[in-house]
Structure formats: C-alpha cells, structure tokens
C-alpha positions in Angstrom: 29.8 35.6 -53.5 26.7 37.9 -53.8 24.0 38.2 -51.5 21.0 37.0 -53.2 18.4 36.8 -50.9 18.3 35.8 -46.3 15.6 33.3 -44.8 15.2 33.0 -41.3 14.5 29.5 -39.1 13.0 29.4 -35.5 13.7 26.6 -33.5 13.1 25.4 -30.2 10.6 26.5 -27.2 10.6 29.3 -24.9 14.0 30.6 -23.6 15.8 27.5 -26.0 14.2 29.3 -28.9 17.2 30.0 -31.5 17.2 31.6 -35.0 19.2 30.7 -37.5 19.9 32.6 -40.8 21.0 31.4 -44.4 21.9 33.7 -47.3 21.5 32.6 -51.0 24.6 33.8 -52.6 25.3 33.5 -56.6 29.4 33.1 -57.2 30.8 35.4 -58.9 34.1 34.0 -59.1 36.1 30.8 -58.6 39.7 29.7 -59.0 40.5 26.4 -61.1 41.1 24.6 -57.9 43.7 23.6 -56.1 46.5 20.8 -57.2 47.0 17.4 -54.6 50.0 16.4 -54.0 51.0 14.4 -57.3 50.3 17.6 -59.0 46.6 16.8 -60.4 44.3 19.6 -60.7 40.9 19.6 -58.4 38.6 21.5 -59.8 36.1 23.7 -57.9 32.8 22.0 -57.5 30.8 25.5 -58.2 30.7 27.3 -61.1 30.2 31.5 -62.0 26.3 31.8 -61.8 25.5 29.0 -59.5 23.2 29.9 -56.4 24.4 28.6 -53.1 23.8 28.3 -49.8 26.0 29.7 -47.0 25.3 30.0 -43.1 24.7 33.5 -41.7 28.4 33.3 -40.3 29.9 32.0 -43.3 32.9 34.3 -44.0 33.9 37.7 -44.0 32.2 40.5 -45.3 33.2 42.8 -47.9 30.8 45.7 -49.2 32.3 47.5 -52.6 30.0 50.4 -53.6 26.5 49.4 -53.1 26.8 45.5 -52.9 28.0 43.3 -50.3 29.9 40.2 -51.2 30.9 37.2 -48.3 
C-alpha cells in the first residue's frame, strides 16, 4: 500500500488529550484471495487503485527508493 496522504485527530482534555493518526493509502497490489475450507475462492474485497484507510500503526513499514509502502 502507498502512502497517500496522513490526517491528524485530537481528542480529549488536558493531560487525557490523545492524537490519533490515519494514512490514506492507494493498493498497489492484492492476491486473489484466499480459498475456505471446501476449496472456494474468497476474493479480496479491494482492488489495485482503491484508496483506503489504515491506522497510524497499521503494519510494517517498508521504504524502496524514494517511497514508503505499509
């Protein structure tokens, strides 16, 4: 997934103030899915191209080059 763009949320009062971050991602990849177990295909509910949503600790980081993919 590539980083698309980060938005920041504040919530909460005084010393119980928090910040949360989301990243927009666009996926750049999928696999067909995964089969159950009478053999059926899932398919993946995303497709290349479509923007996402994905919590600041979402998954591991990997930069390659000049871009960073989660």
């Amino acid at each position: 997934m590539e980083k698309v763009s980060e938005s920041k949320e504040e919530k909460g009062m005084g010393k119980e103030k928090w910040q949360r971050r989301e990243w927009n991602g666009k996926v750049i990849a999928t696999s067909p899915g995964t089969h159950n177990k009478d053999g059926k295909l899932i398919h993946v509910s995303v497709k290349e191209g479509d923007i996402v949503l994905l919590p600041e600790y979402g998954g591991p980081k990997v930069k390659l080059g000049d871009k960073e993919y989660v």
